[in-house]
PyMOL Python script that loads the backbone (N, CA, C, O; Angstrom):
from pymol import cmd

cmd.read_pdbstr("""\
ATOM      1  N   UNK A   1     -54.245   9.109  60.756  1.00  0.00           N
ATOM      2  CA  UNK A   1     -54.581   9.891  59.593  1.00  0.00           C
ATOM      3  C   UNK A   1     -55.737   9.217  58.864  1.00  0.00           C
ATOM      4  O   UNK A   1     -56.015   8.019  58.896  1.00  0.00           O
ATOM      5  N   UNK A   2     -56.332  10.138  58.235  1.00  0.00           N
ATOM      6  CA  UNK A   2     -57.867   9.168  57.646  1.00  0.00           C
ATOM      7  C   UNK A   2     -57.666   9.548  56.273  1.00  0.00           C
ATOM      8  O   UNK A   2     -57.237  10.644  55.912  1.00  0.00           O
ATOM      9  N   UNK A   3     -58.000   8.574  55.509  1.00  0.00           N
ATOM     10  CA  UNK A   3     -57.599   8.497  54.082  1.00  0.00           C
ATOM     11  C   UNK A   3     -58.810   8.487  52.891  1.00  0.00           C
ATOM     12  O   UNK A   3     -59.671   7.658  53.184  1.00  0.00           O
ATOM     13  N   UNK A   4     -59.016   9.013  51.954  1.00  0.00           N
ATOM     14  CA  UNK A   4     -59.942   8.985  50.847  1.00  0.00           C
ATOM     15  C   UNK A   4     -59.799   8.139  50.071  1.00  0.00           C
ATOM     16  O   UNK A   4     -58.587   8.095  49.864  1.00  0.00           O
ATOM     17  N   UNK A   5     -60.519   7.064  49.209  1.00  0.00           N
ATOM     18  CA  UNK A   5     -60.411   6.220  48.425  1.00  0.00           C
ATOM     19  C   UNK A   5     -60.896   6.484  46.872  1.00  0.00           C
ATOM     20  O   UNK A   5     -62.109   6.274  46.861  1.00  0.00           O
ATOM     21  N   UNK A   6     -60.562   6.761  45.898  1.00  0.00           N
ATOM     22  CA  UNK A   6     -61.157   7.421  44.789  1.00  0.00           C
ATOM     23  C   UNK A   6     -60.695   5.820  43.867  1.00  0.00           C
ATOM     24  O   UNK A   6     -59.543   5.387  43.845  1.00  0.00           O
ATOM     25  N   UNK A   7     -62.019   5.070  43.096  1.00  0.00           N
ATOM     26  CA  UNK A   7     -61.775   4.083  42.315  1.00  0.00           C
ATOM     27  C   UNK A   7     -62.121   4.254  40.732  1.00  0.00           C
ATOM     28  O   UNK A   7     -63.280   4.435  40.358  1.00  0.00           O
ATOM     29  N   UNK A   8     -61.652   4.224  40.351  1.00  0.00           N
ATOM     30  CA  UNK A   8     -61.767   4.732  38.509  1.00  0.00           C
ATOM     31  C   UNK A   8     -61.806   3.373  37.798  1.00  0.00           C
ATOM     32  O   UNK A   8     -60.825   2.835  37.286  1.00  0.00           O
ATOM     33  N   UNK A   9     -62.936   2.926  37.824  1.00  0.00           N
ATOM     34  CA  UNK A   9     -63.197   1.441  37.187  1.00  0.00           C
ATOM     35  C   UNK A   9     -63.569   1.910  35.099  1.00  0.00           C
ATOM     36  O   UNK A   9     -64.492   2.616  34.692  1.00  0.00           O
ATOM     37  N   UNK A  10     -62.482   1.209  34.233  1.00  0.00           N
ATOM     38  CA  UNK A  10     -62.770   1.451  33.275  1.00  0.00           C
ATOM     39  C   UNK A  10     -62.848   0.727  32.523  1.00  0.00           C
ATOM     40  O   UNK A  10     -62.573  -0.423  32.863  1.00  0.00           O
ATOM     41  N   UNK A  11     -63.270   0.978  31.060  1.00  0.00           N
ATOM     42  CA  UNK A  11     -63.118  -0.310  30.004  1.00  0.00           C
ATOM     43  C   UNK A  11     -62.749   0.083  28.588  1.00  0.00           C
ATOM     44  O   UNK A  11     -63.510   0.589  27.763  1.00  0.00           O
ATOM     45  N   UNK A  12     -61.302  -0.262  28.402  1.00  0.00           N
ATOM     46  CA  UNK A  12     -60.587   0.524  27.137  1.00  0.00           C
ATOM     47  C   UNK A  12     -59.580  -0.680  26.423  1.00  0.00           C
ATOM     48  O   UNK A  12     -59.078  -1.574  27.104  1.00  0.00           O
ATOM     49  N   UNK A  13     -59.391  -0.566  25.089  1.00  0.00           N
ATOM     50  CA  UNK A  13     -58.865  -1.779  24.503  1.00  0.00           C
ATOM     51  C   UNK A  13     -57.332  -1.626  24.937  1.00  0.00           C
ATOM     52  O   UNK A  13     -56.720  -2.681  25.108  1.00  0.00           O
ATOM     53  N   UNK A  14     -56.675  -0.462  25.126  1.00  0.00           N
ATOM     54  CA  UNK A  14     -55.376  -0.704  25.567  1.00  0.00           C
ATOM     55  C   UNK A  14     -55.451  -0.522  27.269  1.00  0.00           C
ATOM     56  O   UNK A  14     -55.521   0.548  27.873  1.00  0.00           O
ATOM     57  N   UNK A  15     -55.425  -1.487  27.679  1.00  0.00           N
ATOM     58  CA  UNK A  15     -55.685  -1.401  29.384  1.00  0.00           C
ATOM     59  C   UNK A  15     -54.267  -0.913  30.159  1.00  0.00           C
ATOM     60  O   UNK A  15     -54.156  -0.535  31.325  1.00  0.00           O
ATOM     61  N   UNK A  16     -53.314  -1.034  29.219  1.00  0.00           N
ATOM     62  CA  UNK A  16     -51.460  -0.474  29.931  1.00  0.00           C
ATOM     63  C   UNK A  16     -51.969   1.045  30.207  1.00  0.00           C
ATOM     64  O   UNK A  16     -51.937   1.798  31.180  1.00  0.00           O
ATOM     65  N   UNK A  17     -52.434   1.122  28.927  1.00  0.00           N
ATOM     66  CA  UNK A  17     -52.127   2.855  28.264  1.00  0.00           C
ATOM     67  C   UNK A  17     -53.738   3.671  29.356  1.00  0.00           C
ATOM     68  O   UNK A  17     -53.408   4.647  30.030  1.00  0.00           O
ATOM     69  N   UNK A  18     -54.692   3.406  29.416  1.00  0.00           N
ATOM     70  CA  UNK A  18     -55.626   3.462  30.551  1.00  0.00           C
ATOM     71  C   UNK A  18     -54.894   3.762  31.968  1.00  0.00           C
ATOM     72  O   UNK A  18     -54.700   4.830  32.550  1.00  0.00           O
ATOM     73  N   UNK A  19     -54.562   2.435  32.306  1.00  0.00           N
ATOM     74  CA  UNK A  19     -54.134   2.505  33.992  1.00  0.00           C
ATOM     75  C   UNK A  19     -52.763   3.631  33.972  1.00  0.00           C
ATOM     76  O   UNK A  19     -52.438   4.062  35.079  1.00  0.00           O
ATOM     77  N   UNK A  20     -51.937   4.128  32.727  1.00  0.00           N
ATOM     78  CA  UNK A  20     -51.087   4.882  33.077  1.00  0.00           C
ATOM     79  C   UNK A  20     -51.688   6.366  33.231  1.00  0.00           C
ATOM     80  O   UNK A  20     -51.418   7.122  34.164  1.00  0.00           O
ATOM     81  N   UNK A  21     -52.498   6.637  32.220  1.00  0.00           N
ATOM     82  CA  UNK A  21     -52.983   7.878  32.040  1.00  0.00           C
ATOM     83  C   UNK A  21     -53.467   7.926  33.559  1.00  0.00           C
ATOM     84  O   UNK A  21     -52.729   8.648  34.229  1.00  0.00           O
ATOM     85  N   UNK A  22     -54.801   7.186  34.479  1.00  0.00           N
ATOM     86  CA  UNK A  22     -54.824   7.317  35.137  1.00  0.00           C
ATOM     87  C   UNK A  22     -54.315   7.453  36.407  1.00  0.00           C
ATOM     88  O   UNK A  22     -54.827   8.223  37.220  1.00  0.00           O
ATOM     89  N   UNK A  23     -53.049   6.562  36.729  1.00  0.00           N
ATOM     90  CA  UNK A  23     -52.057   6.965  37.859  1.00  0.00           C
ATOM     91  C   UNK A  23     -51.636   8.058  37.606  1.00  0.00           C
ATOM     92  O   UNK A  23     -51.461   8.884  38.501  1.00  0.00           O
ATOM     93  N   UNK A  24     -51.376   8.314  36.323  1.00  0.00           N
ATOM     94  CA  UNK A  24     -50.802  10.014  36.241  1.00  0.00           C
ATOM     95  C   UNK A  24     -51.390  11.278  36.827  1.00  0.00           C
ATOM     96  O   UNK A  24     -50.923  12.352  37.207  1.00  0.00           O
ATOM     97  N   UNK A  25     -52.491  10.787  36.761  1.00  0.00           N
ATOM     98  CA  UNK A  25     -53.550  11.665  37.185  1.00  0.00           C
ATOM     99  C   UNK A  25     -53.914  11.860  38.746  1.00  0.00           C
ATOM    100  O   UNK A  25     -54.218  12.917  39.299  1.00  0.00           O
ATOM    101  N   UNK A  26     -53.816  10.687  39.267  1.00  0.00           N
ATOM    102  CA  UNK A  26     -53.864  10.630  40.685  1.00  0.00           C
ATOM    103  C   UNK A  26     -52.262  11.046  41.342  1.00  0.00           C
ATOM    104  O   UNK A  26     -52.400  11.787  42.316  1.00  0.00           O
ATOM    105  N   UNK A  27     -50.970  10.773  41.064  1.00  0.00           N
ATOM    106  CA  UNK A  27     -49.954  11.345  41.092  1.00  0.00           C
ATOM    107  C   UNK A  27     -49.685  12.607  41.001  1.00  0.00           C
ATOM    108  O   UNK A  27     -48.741  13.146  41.577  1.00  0.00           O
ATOM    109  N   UNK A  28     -50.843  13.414  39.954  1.00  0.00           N
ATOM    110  CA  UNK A  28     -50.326  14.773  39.962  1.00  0.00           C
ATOM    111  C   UNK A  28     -51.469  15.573  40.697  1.00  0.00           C
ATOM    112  O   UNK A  28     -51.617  16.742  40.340  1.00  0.00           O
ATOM    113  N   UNK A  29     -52.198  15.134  41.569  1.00  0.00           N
ATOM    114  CA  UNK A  29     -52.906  15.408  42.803  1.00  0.00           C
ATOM    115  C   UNK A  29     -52.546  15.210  44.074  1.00  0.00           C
ATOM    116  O   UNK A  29     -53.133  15.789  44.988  1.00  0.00           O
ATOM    117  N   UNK A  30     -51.467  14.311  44.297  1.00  0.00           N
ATOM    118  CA  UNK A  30     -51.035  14.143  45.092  1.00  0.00           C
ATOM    119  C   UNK A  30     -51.319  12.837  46.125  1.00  0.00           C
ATOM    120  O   UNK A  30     -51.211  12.909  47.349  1.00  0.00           O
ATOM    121  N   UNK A  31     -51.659  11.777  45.464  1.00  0.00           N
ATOM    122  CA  UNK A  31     -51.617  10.478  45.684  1.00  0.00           C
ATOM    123  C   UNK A  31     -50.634  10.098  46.845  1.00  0.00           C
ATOM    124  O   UNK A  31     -49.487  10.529  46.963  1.00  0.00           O
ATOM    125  N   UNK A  32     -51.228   9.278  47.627  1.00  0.00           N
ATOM    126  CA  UNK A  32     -50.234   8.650  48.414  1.00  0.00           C
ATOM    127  C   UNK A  32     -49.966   6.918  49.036  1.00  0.00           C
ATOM    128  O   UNK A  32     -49.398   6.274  49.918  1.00  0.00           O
ATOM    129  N   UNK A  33     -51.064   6.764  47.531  1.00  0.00           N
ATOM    130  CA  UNK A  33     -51.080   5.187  47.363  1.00  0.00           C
ATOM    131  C   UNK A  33     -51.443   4.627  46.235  1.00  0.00           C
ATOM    132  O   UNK A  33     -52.314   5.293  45.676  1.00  0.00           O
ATOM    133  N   UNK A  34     -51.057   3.428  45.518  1.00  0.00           N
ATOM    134  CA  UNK A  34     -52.245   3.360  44.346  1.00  0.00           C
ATOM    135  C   UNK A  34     -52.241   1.665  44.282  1.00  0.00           C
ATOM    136  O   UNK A  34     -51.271   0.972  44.591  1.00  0.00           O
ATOM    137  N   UNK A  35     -53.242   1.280  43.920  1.00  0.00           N
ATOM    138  CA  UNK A  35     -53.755  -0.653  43.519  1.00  0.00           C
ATOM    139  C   UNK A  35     -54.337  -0.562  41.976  1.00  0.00           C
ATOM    140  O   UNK A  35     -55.041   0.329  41.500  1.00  0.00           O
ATOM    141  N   UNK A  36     -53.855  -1.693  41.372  1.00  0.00           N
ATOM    142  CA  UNK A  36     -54.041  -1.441  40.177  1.00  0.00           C
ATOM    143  C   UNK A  36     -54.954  -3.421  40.396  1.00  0.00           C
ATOM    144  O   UNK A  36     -54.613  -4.501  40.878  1.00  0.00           O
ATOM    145  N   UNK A  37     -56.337  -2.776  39.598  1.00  0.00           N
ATOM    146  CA  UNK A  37     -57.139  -4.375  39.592  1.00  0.00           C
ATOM    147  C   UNK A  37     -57.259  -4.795  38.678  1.00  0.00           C
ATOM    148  O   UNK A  37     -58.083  -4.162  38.018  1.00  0.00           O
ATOM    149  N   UNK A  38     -56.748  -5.841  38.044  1.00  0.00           N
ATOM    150  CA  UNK A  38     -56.800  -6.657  36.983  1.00  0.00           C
ATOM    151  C   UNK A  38     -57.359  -7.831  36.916  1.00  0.00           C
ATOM    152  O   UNK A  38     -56.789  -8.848  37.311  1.00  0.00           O
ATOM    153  N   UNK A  39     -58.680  -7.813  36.346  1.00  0.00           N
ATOM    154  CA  UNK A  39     -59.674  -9.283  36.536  1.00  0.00           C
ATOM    155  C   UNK A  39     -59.061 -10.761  36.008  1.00  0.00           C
ATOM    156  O   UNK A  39     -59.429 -11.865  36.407  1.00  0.00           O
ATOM    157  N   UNK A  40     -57.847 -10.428  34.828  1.00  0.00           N
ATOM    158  CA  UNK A  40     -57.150 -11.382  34.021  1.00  0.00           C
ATOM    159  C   UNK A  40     -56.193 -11.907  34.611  1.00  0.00           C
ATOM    160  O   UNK A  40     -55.589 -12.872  34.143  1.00  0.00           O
ATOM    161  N   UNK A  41     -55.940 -11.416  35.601  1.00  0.00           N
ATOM    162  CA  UNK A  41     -54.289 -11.453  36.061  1.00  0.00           C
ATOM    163  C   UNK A  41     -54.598 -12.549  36.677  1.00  0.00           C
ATOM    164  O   UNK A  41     -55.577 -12.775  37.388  1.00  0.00           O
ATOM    165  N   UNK A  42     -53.237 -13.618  36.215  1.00  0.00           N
ATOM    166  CA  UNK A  42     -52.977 -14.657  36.817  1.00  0.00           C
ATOM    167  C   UNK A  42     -52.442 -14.444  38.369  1.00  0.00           C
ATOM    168  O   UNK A  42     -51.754 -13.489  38.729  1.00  0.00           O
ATOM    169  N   UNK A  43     -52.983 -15.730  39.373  1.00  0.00           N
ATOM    170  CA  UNK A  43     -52.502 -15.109  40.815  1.00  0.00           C
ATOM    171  C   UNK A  43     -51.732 -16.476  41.212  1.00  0.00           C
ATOM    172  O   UNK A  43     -51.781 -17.565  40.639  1.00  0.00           O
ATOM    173  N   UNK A  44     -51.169 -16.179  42.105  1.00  0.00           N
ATOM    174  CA  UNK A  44     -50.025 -17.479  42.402  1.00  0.00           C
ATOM    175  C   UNK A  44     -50.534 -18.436  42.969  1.00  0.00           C
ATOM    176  O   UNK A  44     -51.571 -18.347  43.627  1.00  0.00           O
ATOM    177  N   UNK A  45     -49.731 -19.730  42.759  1.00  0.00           N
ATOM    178  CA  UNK A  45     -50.252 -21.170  43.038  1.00  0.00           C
ATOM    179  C   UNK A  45     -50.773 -20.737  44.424  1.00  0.00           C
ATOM    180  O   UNK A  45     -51.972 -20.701  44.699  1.00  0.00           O
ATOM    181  N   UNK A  46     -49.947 -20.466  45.134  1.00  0.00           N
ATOM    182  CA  UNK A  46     -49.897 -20.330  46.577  1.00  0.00           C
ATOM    183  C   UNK A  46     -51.446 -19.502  47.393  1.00  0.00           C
ATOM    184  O   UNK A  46     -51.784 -19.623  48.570  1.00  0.00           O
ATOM    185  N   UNK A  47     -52.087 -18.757  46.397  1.00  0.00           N
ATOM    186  CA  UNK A  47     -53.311 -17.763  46.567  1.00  0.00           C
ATOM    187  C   UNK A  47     -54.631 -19.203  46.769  1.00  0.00           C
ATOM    188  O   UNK A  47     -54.819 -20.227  46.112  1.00  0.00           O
ATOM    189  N   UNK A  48     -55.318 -18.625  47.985  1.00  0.00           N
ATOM    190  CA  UNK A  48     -56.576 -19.755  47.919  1.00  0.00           C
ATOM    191  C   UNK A  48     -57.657 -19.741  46.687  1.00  0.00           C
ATOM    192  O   UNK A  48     -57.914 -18.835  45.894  1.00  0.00           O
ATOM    193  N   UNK A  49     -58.159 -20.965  46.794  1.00  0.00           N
ATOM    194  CA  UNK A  49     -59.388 -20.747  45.688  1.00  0.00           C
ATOM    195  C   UNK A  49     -60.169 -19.867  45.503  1.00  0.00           C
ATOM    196  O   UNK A  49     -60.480 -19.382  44.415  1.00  0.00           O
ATOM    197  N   UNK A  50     -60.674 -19.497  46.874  1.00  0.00           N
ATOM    198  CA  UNK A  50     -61.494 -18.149  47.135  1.00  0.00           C
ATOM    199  C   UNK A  50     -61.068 -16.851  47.155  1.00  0.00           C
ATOM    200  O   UNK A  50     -61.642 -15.909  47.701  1.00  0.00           O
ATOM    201  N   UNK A  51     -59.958 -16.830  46.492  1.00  0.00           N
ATOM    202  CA  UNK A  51     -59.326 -15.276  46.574  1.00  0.00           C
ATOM    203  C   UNK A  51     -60.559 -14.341  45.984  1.00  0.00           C
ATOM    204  O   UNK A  51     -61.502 -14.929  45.456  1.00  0.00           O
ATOM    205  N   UNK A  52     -60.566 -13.337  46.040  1.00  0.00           N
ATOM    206  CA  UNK A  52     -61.338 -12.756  45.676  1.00  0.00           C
ATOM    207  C   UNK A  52     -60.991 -12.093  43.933  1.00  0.00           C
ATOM    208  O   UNK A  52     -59.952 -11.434  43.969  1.00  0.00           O
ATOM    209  N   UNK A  53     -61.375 -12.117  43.057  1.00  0.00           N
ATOM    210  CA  UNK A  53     -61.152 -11.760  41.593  1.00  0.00           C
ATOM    211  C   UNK A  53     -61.857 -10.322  41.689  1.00  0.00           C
ATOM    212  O   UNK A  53     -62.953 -10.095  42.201  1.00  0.00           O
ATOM    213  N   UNK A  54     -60.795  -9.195  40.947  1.00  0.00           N
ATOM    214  CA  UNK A  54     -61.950  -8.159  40.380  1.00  0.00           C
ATOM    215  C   UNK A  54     -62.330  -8.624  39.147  1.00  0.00           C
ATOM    216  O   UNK A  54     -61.739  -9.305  38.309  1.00  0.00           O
ATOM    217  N   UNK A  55     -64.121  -7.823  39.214  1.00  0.00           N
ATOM    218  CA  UNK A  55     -65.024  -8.031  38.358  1.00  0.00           C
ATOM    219  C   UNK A  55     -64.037  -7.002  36.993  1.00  0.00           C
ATOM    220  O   UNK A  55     -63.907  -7.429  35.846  1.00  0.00           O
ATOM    221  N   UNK A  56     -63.673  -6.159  37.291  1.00  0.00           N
ATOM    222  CA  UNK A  56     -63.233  -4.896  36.017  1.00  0.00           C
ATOM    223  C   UNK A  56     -61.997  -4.405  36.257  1.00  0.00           C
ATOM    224  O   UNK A  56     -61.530  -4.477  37.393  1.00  0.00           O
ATOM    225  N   UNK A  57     -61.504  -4.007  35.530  1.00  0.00           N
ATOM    226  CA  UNK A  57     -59.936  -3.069  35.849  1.00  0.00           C
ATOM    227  C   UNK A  57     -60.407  -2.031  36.047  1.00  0.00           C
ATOM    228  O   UNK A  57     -61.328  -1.448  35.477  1.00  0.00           O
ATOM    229  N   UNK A  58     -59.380  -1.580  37.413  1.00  0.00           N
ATOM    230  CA  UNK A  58     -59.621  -0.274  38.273  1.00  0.00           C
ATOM    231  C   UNK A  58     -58.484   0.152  38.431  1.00  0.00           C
ATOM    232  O   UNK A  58     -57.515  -0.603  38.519  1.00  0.00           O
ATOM    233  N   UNK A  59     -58.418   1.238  38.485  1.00  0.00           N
ATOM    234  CA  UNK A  59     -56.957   2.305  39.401  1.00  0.00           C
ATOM    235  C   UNK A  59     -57.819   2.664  40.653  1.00  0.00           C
ATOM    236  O   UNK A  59     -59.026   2.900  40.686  1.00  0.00           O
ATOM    237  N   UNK A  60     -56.978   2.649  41.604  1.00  0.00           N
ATOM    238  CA  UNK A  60     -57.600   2.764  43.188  1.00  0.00           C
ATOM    239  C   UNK A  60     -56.179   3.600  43.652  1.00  0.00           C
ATOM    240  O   UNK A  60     -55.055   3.194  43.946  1.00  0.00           O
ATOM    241  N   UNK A  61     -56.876   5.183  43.559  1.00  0.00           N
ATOM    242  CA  UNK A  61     -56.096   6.099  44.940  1.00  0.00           C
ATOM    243  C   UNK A  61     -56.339   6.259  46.211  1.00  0.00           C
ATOM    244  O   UNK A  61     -57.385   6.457  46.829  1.00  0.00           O
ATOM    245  N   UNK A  62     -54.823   6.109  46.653  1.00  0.00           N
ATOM    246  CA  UNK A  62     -55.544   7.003  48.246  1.00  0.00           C
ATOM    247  C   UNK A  62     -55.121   7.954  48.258  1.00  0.00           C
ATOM    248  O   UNK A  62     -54.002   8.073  47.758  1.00  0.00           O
ATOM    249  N   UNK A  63     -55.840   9.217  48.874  1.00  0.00           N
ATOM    250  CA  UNK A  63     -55.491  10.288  49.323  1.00  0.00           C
ATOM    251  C   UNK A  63     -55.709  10.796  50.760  1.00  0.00           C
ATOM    252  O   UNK A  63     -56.810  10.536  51.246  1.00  0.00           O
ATOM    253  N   UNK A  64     -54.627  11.638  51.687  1.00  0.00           N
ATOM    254  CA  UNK A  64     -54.722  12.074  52.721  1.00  0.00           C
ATOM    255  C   UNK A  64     -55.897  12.694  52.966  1.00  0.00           C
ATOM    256  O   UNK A  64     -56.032  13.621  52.168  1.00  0.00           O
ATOM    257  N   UNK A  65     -56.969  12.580  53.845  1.00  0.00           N
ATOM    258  CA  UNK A  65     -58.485  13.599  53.985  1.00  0.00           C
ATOM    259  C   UNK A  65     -57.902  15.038  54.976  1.00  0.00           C
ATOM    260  O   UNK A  65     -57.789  15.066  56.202  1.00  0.00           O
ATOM    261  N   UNK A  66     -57.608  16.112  54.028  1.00  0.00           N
ATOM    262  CA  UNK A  66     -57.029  17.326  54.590  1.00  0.00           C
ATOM    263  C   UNK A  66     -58.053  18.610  54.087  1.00  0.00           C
ATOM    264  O   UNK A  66     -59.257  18.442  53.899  1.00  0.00           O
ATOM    265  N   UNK A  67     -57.320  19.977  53.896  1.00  0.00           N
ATOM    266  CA  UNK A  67     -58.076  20.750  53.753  1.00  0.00           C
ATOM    267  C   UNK A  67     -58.357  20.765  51.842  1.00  0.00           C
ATOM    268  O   UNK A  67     -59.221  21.287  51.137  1.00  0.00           O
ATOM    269  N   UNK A  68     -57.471  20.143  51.630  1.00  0.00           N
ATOM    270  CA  UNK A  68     -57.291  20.474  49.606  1.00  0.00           C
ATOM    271  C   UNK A  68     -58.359  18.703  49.237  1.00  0.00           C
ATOM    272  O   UNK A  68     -58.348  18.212  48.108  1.00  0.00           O
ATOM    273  N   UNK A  69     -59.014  18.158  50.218  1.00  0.00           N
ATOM    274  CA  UNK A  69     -60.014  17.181  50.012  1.00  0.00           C
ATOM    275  C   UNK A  69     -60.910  17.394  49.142  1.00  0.00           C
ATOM    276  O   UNK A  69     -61.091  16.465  48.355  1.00  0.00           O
ATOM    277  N   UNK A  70     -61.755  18.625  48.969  1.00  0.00           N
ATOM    278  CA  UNK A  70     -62.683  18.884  48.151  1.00  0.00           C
ATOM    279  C   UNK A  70     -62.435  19.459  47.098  1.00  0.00           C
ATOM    280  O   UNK A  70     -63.363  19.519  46.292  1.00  0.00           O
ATOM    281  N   UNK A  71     -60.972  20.149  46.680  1.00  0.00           N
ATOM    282  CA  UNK A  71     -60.569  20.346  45.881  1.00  0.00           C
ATOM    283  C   UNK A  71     -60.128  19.194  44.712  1.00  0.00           C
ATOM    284  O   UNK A  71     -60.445  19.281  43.525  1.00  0.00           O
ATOM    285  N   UNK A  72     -59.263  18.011  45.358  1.00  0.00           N
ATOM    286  CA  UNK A  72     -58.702  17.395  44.525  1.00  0.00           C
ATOM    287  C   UNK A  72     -60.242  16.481  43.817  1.00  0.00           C
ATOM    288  O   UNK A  72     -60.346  15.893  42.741  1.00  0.00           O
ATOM    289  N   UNK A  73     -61.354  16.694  45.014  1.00  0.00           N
ATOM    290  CA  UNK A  73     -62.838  15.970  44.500  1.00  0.00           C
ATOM    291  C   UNK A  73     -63.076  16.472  43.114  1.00  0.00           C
ATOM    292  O   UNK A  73     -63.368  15.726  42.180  1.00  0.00           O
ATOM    293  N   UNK A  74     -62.946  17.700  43.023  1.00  0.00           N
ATOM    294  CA  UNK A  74     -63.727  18.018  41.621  1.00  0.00           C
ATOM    295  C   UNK A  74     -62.621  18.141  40.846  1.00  0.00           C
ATOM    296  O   UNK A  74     -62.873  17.653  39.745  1.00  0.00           O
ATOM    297  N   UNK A  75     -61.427  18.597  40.906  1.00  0.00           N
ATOM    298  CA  UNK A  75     -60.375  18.327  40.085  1.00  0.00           C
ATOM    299  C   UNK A  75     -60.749  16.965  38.978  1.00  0.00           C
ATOM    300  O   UNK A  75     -60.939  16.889  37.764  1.00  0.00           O
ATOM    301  N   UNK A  76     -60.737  15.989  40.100  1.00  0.00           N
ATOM    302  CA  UNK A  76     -60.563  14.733  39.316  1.00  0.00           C
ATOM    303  C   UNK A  76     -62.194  14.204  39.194  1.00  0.00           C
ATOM    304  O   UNK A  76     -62.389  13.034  38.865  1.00  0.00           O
ATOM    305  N   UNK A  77     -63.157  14.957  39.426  1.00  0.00           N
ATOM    306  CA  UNK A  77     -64.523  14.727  38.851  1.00  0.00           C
ATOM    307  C   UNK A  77     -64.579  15.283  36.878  1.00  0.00           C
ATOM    308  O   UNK A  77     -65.184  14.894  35.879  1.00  0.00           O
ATOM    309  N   UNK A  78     -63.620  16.298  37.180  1.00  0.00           N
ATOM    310  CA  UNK A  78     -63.954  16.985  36.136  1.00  0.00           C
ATOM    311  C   UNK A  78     -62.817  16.942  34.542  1.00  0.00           C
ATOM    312  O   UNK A  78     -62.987  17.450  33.434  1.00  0.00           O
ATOM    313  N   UNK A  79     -61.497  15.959  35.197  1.00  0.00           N
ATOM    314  CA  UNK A  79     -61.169  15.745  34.556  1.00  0.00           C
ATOM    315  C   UNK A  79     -61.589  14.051  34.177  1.00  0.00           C
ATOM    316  O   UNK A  79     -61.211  13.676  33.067  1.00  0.00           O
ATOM    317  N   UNK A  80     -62.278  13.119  34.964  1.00  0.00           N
ATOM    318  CA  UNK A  80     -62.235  11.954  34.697  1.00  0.00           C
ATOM    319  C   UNK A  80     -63.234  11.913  33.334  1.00  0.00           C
ATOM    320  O   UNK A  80     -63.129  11.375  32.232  1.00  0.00           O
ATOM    321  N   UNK A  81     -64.501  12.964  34.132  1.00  0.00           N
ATOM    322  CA  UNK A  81     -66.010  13.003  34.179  1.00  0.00           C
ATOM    323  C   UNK A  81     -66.608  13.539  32.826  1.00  0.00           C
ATOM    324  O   UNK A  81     -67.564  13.262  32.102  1.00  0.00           O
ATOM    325  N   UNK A  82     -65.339  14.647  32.844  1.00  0.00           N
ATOM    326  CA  UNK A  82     -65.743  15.765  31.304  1.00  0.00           C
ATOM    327  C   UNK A  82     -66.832  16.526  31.934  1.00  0.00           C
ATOM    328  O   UNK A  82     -67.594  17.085  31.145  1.00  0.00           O
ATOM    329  N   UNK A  83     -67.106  16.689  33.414  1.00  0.00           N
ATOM    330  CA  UNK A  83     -68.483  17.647  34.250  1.00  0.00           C
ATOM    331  C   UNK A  83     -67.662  18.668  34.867  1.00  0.00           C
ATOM    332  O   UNK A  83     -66.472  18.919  34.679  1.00  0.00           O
ATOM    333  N   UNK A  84     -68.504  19.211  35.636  1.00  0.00           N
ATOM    334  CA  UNK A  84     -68.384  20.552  36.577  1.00  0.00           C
ATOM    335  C   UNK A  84     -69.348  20.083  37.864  1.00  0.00           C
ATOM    336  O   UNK A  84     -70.452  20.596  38.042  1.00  0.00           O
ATOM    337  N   UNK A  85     -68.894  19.226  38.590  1.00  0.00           N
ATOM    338  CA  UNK A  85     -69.642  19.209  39.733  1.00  0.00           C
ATOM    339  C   UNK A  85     -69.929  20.250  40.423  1.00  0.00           C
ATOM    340  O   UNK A  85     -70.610  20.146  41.443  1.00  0.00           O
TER     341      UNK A  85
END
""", "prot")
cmd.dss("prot")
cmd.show_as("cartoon", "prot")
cmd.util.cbc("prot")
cmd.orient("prot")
């Protein structure tokens, strides 16, 4: 199965209340994965030096690539975006 990656990198003073609105959003499209990136987040002793850090907080969906693909595209262009692609 081949999968779509949609990343919603943002910057808002309540970062809980952000990443929820946004999973909500990818959930009610029909999500079938989600990573939540937190540049602050402490990582365990056990993680190498070189782990890789995100630069910004992101919500990261996946979605199935089917026929409702270009649909859920502008759905969530237009609700992220405030556009009409």
């Amino acid at each position: 199965m081949k999968w779509i990656e949609a990343k919603v990198v943002f910057d808002f003073n309540d970062k809980q209340l952000a990443t929820d609105l946004i999973a909500d959003i990818f959930y009610e499209l029909g999500i079938t994965g989600l990573v939540v990136e937190e540049p602050d987040n402490e990582h365990p002793e056990d993680w190498g030096k070189d782990a890789i850090h995100p630069e910004h907080y992101a919500v990261i969906g996946y979605f199935s690539r089917d026929e409702k693909t270009q649909t859920r595209r502008r759905i969530l262009a237009r609700i992220l975006c405030c556009t009409n692609p």
